[in-house]
C-alpha positions, 0 to 999 in steps of 0.5 A: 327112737327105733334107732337109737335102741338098735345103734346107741347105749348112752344118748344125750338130749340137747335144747337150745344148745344145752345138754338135758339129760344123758343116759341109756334109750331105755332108761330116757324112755322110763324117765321121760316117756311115761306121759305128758306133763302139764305146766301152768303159771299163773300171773295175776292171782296165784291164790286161785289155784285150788279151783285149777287143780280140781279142774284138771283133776275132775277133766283128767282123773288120772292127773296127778299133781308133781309141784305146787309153788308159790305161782306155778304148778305141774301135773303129770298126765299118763300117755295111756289115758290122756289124748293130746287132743284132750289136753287142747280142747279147753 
């Protein structure tokens, strides 16, 4: 990203051939650098969901719920207080 921020004022982001986001080095960082996002979808019982979110709430404190739906939840993890290896370990 070094490089970007010297050389570019607008970058493009694709996956799987197709354009995700656009925008500036600084405001991509902003937008998506801020941490990781954990997802989960649940097949079999979609009703145990509050015993899943008060695991990831009570292993990372810091996790804050972004989407509930009907069989899938997303929660935001910090970068600063949340190691990748910590997000594995279970």
């Amino acid at each position: 990203m070094a490089e970007c921020d010297l050389l570019c004022s607008r970058l493009a982001i694709m996956v799987n051939g197709k354009l995700c986001c656009v925008g500036s080095p600084q405001y991509l960082k902003h937008k998506f650098g801020a941490g990781y996002t954990v997802t989960l979808r649940m097949v079999e019982n979609p009703m145990d969901w509050e015993r899943i979110i008060c695991f990831i709430c009570s292993t990372f404190p810091s996790a804050s719920l972004k989407a509930h739906h009907y069989n899938i939840v997303e929660f935001s993890l910090p970068l600063k207080q949340v190691t990748l290896s910590s997000v594995f370990k279970f």
